[in-house]
N, CA, C, O and CB atoms as a CASP TS submission, in Angstrom:
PFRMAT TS
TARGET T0000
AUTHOR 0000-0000-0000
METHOD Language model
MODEL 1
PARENT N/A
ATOM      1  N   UNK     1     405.099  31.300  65.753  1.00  0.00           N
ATOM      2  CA  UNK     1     403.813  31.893  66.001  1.00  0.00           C
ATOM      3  C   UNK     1     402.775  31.106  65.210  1.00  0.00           C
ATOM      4  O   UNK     1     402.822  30.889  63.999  1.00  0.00           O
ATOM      5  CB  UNK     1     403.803  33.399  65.621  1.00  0.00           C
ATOM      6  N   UNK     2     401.912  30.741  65.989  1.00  0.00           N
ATOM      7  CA  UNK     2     400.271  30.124  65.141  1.00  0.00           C
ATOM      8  C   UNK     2     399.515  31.252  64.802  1.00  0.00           C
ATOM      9  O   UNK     2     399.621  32.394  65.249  1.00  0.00           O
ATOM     10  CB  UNK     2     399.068  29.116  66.195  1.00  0.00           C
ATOM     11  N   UNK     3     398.862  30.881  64.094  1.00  0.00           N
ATOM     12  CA  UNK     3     397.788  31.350  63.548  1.00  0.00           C
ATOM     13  C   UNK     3     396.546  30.370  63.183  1.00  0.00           C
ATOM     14  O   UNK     3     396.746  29.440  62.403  1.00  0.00           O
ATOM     15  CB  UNK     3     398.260  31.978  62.482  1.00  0.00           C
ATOM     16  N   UNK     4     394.949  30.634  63.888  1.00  0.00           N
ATOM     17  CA  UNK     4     394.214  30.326  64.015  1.00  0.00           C
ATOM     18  C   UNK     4     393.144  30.690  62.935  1.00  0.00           C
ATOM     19  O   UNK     4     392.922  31.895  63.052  1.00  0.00           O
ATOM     20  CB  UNK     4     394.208  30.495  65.019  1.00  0.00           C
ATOM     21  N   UNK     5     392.416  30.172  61.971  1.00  0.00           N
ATOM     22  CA  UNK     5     390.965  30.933  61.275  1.00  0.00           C
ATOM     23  C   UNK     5     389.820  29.858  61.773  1.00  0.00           C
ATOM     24  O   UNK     5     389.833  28.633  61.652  1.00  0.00           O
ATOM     25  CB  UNK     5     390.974  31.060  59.193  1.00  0.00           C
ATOM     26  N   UNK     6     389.058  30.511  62.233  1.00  0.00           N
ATOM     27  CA  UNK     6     387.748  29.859  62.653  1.00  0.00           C
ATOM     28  C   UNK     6     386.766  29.963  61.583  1.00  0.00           C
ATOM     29  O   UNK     6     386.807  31.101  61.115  1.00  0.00           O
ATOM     30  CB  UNK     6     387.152  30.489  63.924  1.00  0.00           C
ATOM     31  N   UNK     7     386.039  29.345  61.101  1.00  0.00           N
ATOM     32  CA  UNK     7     385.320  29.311  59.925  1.00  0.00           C
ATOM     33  C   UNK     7     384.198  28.532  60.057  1.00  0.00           C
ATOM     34  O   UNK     7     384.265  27.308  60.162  1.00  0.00           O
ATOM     35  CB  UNK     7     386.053  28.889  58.881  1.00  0.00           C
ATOM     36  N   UNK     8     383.126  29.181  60.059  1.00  0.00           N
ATOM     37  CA  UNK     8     381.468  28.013  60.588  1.00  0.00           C
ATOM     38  C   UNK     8     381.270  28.024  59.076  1.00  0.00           C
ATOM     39  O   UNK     8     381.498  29.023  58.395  1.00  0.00           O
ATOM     40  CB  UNK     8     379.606  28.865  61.851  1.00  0.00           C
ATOM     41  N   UNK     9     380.743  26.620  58.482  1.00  0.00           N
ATOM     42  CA  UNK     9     379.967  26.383  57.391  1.00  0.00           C
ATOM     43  C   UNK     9     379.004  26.936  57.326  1.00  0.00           C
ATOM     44  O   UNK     9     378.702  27.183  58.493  1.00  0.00           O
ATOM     45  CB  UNK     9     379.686  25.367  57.189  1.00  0.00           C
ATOM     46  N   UNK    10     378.010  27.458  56.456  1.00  0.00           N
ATOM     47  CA  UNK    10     376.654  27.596  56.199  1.00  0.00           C
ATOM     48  C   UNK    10     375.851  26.518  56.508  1.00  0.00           C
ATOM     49  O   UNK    10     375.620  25.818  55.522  1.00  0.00           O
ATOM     50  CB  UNK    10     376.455  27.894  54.970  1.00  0.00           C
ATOM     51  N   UNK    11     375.357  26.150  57.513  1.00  0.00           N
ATOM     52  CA  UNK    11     373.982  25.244  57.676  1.00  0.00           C
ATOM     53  C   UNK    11     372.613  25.795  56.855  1.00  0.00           C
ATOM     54  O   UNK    11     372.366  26.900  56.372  1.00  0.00           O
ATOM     55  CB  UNK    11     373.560  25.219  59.377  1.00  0.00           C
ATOM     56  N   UNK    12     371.872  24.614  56.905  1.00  0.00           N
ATOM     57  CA  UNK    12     370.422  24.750  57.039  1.00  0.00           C
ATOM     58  C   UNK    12     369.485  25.604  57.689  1.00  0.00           C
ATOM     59  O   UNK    12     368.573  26.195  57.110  1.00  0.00           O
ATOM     60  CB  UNK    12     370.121  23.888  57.410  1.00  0.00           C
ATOM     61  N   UNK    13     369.811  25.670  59.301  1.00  0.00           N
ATOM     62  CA  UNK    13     369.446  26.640  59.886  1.00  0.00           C
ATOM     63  C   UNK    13     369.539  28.462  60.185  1.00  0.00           C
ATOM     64  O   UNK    13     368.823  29.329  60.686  1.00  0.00           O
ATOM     65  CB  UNK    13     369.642  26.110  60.495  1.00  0.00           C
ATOM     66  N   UNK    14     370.956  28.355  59.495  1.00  0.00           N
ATOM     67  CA  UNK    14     371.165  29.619  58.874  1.00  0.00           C
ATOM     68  C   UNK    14     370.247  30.214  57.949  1.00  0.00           C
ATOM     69  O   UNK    14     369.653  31.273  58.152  1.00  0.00           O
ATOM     70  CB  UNK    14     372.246  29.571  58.273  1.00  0.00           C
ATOM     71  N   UNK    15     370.140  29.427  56.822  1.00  0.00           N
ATOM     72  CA  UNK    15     369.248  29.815  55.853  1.00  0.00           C
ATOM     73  C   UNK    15     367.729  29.927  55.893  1.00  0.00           C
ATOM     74  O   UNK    15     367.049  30.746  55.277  1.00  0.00           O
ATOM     75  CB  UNK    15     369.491  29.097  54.995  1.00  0.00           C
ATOM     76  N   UNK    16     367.156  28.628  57.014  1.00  0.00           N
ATOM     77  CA  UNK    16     365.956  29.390  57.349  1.00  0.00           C
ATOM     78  C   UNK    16     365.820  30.068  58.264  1.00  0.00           C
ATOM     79  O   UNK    16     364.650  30.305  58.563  1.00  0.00           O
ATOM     80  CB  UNK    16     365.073  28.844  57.458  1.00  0.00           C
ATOM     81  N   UNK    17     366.952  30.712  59.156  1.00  0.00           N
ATOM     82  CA  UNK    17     366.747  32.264  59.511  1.00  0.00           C
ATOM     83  C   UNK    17     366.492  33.121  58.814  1.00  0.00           C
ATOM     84  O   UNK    17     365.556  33.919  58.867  1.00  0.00           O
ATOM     85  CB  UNK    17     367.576  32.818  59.961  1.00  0.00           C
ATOM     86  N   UNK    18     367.732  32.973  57.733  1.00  0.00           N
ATOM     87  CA  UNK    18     367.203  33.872  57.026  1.00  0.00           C
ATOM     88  C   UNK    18     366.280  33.941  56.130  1.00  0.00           C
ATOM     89  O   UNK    18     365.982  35.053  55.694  1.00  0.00           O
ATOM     90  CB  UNK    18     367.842  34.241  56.646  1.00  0.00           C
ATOM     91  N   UNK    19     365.832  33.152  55.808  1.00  0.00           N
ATOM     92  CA  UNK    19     364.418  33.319  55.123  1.00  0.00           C
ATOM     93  C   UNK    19     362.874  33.704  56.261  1.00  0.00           C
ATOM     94  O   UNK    19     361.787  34.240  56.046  1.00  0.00           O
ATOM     95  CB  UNK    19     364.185  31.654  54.286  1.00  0.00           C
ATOM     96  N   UNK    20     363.598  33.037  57.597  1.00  0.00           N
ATOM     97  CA  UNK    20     362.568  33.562  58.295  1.00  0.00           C
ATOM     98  C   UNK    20     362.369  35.107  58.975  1.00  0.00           C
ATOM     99  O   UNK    20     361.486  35.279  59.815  1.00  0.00           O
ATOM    100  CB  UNK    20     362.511  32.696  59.191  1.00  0.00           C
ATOM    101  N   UNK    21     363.426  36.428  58.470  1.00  0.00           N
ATOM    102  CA  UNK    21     363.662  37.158  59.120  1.00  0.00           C
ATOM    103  C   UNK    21     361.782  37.978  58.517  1.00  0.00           C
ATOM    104  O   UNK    21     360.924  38.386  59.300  1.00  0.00           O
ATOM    105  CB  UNK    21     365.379  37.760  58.903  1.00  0.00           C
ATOM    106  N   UNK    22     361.689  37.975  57.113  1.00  0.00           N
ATOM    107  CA  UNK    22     360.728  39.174  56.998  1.00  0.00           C
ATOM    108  C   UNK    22     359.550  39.110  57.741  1.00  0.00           C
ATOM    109  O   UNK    22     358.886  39.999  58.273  1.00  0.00           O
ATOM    110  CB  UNK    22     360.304  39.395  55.673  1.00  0.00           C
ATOM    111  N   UNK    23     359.314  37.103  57.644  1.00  0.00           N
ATOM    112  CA  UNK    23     358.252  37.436  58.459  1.00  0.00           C
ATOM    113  C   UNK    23     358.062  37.177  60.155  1.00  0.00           C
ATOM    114  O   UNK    23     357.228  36.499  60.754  1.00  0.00           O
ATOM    115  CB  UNK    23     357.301  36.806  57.808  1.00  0.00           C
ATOM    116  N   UNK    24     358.936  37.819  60.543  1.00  0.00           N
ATOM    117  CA  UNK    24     359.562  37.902  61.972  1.00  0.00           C
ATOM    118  C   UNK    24     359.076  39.361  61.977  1.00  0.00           C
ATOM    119  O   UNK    24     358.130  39.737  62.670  1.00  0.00           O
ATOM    120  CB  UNK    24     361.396  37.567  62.224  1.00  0.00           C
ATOM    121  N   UNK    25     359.858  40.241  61.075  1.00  0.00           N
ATOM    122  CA  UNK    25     359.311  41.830  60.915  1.00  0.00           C
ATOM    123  C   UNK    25     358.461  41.907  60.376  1.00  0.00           C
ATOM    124  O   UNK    25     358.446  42.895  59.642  1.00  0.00           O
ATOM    125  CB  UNK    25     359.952  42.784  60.354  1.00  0.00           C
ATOM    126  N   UNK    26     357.266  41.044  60.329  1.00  0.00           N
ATOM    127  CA  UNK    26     356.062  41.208  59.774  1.00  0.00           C
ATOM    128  C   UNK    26     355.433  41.408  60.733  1.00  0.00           C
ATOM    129  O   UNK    26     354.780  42.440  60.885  1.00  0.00           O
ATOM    130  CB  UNK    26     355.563  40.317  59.021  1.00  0.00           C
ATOM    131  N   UNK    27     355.522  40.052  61.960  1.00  0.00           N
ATOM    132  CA  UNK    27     354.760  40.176  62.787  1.00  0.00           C
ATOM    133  C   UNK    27     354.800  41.416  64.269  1.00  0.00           C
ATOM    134  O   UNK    27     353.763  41.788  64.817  1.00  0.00           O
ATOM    135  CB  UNK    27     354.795  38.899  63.008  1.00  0.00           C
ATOM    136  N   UNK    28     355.978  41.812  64.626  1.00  0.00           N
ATOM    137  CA  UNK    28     356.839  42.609  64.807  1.00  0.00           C
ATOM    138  C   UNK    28     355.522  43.734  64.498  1.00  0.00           C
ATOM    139  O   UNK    28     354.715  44.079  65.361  1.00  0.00           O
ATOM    140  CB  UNK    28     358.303  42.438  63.902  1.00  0.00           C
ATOM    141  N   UNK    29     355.520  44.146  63.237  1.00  0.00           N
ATOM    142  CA  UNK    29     354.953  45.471  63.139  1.00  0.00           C
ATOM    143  C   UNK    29     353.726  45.359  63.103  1.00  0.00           C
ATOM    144  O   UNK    29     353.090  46.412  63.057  1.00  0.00           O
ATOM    145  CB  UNK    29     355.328  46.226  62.119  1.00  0.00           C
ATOM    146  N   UNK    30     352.879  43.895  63.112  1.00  0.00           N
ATOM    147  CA  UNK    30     351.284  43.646  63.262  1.00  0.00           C
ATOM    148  C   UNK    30     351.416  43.939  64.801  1.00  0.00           C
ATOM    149  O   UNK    30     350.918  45.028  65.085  1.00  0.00           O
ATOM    150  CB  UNK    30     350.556  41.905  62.768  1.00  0.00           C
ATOM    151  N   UNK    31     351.843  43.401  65.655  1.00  0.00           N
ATOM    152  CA  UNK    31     352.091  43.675  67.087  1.00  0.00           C
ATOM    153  C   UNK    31     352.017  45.021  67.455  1.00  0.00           C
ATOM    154  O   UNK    31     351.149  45.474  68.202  1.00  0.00           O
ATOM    155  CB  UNK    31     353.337  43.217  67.496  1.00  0.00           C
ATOM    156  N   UNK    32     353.010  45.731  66.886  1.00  0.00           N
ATOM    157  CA  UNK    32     353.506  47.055  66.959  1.00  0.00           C
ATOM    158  C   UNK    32     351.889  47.766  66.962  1.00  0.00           C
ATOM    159  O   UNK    32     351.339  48.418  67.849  1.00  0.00           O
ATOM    160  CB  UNK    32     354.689  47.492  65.546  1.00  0.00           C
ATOM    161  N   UNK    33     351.484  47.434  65.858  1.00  0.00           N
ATOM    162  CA  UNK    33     349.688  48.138  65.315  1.00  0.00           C
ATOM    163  C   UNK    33     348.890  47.892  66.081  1.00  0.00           C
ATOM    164  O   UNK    33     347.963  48.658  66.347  1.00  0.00           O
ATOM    165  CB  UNK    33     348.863  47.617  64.007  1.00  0.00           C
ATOM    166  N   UNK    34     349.091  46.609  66.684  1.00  0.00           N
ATOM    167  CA  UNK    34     348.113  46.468  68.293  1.00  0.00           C
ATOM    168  C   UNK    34     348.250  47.208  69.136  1.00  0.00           C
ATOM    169  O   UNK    34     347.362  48.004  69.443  1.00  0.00           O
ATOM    170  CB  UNK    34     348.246  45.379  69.162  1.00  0.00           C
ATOM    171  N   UNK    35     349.398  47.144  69.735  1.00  0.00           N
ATOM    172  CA  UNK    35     349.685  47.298  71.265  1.00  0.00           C
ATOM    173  C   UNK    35     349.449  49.228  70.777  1.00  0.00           C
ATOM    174  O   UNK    35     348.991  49.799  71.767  1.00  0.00           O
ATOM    175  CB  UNK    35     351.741  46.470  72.053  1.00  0.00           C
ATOM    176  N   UNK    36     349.607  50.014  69.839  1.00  0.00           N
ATOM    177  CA  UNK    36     349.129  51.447  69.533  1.00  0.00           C
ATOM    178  C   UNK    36     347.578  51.818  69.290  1.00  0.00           C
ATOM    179  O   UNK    36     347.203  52.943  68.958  1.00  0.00           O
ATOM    180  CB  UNK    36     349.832  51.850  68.297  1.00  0.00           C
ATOM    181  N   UNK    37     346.666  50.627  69.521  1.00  0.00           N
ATOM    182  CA  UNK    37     345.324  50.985  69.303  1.00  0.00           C
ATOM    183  C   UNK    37     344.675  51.747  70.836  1.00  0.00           C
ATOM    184  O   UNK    37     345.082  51.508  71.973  1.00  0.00           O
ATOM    185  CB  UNK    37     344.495  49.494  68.810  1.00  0.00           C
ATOM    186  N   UNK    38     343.860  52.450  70.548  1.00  0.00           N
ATOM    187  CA  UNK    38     343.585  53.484  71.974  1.00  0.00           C
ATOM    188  C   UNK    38     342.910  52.365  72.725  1.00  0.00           C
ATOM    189  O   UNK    38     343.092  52.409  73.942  1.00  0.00           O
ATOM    190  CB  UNK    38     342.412  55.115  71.792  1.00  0.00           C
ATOM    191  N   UNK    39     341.840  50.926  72.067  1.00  0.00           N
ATOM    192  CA  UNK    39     341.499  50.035  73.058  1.00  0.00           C
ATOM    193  C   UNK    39     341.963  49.670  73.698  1.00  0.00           C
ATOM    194  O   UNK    39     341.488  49.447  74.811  1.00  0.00           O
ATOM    195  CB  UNK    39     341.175  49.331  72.960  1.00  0.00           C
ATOM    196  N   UNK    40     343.520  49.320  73.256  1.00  0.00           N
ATOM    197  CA  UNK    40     344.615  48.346  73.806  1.00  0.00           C
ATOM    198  C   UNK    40     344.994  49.155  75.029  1.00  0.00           C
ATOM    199  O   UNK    40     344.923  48.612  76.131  1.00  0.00           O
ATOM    200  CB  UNK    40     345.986  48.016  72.726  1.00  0.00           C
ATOM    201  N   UNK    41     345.277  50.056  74.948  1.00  0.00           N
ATOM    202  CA  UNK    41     345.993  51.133  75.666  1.00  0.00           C
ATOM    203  C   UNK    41     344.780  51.570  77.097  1.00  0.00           C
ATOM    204  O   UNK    41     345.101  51.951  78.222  1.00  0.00           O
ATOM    205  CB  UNK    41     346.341  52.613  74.356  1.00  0.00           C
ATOM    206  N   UNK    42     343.414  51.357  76.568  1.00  0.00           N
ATOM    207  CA  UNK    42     342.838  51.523  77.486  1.00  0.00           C
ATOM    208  C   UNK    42     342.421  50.157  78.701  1.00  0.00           C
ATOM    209  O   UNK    42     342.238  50.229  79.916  1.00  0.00           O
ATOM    210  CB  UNK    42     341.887  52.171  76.853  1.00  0.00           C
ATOM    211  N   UNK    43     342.381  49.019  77.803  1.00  0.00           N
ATOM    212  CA  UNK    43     342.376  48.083  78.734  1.00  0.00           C
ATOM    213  C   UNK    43     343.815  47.613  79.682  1.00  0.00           C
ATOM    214  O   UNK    43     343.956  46.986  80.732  1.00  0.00           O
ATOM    215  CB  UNK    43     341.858  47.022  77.963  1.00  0.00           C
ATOM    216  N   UNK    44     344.565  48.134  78.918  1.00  0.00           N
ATOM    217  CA  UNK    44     346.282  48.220  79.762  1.00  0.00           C
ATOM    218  C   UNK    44     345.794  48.882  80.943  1.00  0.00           C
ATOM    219  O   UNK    44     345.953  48.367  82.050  1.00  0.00           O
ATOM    220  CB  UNK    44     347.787  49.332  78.916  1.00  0.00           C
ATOM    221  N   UNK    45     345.206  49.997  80.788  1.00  0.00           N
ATOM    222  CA  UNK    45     345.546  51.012  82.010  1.00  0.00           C
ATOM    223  C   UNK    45     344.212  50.766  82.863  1.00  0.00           C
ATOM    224  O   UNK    45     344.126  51.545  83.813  1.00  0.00           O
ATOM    225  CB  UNK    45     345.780  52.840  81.502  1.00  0.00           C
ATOM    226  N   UNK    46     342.800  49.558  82.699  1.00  0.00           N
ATOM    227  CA  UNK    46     341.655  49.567  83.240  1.00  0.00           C
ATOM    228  C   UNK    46     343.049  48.119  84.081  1.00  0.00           C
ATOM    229  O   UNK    46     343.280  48.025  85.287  1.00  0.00           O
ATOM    230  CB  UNK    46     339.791  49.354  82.135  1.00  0.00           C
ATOM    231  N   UNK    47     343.481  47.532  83.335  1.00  0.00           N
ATOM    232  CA  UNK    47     344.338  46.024  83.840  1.00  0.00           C
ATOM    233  C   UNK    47     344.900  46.454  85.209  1.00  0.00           C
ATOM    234  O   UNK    47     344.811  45.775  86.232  1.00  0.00           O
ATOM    235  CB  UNK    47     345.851  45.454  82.678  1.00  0.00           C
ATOM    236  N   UNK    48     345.457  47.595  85.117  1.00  0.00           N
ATOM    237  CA  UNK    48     346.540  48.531  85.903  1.00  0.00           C
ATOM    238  C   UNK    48     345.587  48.879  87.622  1.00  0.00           C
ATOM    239  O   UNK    48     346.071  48.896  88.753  1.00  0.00           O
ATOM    240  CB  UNK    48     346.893  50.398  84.682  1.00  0.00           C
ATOM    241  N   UNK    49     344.456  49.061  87.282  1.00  0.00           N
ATOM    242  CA  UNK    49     343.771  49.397  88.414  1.00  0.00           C
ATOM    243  C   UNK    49     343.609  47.785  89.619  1.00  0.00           C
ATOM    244  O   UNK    49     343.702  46.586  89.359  1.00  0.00           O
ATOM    245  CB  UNK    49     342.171  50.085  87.731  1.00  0.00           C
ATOM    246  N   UNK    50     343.427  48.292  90.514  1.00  0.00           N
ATOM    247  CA  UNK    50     342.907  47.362  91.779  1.00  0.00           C
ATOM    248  C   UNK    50     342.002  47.114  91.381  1.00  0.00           C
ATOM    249  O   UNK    50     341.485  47.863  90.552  1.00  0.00           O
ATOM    250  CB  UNK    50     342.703  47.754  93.128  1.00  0.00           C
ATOM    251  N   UNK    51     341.307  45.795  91.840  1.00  0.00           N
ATOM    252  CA  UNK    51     339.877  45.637  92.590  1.00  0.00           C
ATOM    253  C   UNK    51     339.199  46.177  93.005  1.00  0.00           C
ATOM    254  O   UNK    51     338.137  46.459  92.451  1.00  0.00           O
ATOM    255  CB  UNK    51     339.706  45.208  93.305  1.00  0.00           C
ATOM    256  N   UNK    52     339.499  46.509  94.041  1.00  0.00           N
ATOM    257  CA  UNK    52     338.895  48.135  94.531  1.00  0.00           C
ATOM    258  C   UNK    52     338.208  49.128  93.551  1.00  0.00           C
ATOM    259  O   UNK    52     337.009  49.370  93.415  1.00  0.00           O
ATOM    260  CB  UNK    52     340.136  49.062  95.038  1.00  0.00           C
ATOM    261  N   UNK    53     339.468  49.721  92.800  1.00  0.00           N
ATOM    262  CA  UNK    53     339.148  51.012  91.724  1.00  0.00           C
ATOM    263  C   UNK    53     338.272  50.650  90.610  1.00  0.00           C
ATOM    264  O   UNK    53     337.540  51.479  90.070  1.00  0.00           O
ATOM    265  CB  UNK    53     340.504  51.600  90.990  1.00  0.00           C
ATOM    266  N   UNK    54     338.366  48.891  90.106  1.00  0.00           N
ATOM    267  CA  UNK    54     337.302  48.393  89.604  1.00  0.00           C
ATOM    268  C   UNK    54     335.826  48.346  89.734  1.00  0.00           C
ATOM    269  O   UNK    54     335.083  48.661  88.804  1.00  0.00           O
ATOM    270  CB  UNK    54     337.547  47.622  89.647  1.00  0.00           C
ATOM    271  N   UNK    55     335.420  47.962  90.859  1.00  0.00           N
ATOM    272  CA  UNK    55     334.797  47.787  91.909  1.00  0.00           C
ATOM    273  C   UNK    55     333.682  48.955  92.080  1.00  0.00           C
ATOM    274  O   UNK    55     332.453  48.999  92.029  1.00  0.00           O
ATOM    275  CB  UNK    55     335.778  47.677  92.951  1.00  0.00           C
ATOM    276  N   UNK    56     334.733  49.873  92.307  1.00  0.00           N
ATOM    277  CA  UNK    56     334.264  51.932  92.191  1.00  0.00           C
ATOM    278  C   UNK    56     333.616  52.387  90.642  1.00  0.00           C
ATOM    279  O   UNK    56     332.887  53.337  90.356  1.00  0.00           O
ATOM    280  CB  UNK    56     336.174  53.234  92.309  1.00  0.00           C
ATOM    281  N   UNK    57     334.163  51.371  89.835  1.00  0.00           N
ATOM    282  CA  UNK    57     333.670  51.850  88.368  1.00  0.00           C
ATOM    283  C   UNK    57     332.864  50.982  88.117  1.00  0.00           C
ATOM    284  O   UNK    57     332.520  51.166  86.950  1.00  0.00           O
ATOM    285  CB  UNK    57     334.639  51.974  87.196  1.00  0.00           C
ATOM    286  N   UNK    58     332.282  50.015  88.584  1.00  0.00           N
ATOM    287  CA  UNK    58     331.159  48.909  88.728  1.00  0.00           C
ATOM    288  C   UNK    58     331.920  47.842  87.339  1.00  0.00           C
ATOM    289  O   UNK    58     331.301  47.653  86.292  1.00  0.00           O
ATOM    290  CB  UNK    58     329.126  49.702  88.371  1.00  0.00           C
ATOM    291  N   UNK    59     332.985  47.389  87.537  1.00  0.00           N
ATOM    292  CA  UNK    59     333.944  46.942  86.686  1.00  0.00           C
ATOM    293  C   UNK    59     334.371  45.060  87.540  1.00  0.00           C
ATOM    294  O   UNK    59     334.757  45.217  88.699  1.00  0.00           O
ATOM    295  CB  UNK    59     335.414  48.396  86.682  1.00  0.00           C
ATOM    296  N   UNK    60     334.348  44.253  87.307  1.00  0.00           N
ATOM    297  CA  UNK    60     335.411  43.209  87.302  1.00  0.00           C
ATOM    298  C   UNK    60     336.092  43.104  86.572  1.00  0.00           C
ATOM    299  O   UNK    60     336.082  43.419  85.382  1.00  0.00           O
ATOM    300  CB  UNK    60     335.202  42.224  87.345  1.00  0.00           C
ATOM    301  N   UNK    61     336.977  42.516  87.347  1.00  0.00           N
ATOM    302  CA  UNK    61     338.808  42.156  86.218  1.00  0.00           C
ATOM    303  C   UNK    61     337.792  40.980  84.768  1.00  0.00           C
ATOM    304  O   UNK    61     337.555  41.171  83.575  1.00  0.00           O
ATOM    305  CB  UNK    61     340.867  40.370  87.828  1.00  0.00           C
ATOM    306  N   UNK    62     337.538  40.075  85.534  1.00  0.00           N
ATOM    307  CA  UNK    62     337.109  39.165  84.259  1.00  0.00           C
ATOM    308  C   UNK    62     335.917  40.248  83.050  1.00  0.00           C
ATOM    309  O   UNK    62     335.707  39.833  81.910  1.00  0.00           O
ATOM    310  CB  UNK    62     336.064  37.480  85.090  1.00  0.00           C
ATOM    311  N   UNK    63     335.472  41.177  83.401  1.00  0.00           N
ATOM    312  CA  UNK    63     334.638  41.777  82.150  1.00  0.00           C
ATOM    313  C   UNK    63     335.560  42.738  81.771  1.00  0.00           C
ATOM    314  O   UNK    63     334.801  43.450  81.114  1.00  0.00           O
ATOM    315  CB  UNK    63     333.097  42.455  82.435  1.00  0.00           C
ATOM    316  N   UNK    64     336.272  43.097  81.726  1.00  0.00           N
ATOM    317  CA  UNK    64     337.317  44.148  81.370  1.00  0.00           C
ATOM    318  C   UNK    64     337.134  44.243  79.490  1.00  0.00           C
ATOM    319  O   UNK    64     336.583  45.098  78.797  1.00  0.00           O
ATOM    320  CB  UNK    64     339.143  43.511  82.016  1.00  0.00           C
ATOM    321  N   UNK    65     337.896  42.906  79.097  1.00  0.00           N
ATOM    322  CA  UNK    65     337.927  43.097  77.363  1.00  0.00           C
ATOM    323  C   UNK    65     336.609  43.324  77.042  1.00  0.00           C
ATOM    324  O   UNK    65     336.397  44.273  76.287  1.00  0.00           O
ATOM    325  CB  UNK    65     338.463  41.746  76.401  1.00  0.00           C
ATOM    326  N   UNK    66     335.692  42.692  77.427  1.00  0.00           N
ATOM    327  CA  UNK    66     334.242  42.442  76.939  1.00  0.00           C
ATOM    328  C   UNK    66     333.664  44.145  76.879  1.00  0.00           C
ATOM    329  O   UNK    66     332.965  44.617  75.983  1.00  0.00           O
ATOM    330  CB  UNK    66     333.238  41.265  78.216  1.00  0.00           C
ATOM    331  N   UNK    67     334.054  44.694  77.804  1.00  0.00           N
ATOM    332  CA  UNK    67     333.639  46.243  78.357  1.00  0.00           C
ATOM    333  C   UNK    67     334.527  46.922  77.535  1.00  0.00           C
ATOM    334  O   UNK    67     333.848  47.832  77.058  1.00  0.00           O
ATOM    335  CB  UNK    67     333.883  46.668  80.081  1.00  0.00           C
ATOM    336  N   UNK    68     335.560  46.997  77.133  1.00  0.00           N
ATOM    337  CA  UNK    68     336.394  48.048  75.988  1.00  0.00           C
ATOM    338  C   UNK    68     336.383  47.780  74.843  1.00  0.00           C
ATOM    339  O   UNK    68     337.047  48.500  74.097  1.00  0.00           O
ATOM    340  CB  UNK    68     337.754  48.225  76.081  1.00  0.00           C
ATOM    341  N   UNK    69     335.492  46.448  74.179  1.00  0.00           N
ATOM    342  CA  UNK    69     335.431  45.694  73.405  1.00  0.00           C
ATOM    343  C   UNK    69     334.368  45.299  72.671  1.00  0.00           C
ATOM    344  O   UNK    69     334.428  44.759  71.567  1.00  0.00           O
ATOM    345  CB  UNK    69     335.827  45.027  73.814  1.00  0.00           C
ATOM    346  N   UNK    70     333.015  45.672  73.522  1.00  0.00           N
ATOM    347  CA  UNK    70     331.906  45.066  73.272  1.00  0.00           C
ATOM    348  C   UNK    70     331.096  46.105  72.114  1.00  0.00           C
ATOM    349  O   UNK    70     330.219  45.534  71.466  1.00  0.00           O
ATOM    350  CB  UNK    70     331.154  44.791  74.714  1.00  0.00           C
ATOM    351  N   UNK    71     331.235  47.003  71.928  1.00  0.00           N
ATOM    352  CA  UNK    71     330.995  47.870  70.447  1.00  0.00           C
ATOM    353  C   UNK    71     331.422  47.739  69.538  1.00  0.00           C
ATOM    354  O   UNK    71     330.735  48.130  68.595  1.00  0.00           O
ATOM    355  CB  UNK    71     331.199  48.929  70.295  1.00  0.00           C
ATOM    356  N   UNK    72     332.723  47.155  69.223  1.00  0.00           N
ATOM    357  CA  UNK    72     333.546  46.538  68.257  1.00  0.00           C
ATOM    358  C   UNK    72     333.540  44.734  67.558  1.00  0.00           C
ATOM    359  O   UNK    72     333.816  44.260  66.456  1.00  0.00           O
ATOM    360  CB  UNK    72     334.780  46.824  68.954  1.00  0.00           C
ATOM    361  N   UNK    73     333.071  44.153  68.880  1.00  0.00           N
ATOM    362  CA  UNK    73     333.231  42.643  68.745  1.00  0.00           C
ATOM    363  C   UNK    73     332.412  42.457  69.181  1.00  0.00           C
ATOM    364  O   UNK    73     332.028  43.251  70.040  1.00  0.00           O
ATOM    365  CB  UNK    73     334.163  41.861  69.170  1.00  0.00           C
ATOM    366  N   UNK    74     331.574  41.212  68.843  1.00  0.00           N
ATOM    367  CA  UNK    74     330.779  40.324  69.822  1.00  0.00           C
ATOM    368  C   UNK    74     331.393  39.423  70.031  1.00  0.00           C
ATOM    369  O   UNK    74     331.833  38.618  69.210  1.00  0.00           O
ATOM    370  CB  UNK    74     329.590  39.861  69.530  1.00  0.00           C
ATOM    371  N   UNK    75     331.567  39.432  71.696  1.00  0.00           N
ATOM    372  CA  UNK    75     332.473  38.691  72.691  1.00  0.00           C
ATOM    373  C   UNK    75     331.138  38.063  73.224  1.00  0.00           C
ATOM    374  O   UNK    75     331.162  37.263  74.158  1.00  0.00           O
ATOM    375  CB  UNK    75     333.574  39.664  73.877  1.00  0.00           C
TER
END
C-alpha cells in the first residue's frame, strides 16, 4: 500500500493574500455603506424605470445622478 502527502510550500503570494485580506474587508464594508444610502437606493429604483416612466416624471436616463444628487454635490 502507498501512501501519498501533498504538501504546497508557502509562497509569496500566499502571504500577500494574506496581508491583503483586511483591506479587502475594508472595502467590502465602504461598499456595503454605499449601496445602504437612501440616494443609492433611490437612483437604483429611478435606473429600474423605462423611458417612458422617465419621460412621465420629466426625467432622462442621462440626468438621473445629477437629479438625486444635485443637493448634495455639485455635479
Amino acid at each position: 500500500m502507498a501512501h501519498a502527502a501533498q504538501y504546497t510550500a508557502p509562497t509569496a503570494l500566499g502571504l500577500l493574500s494574506l496581508l491583503a485580506k483586511p483591506f479587502i474587508a475594508l472595502g467590502n464594508g465602504l461598499v456595503a455603506i454605499g449601496e445602504a444610502n437612501t440616494r443609492y437606493q433611490t437612483l437604483n429604483k429611478l435606473m429600474d424605470l423605462s423611458d417612458a416612466d422617465l419621460a412621465k416624471r420629466g426625467l432622462k436616463r442621462d440626468d438621473l445622478v445629477h437629479h438625486v444628487f444635485s443637493d448634495s454635490y455639485y455635479l
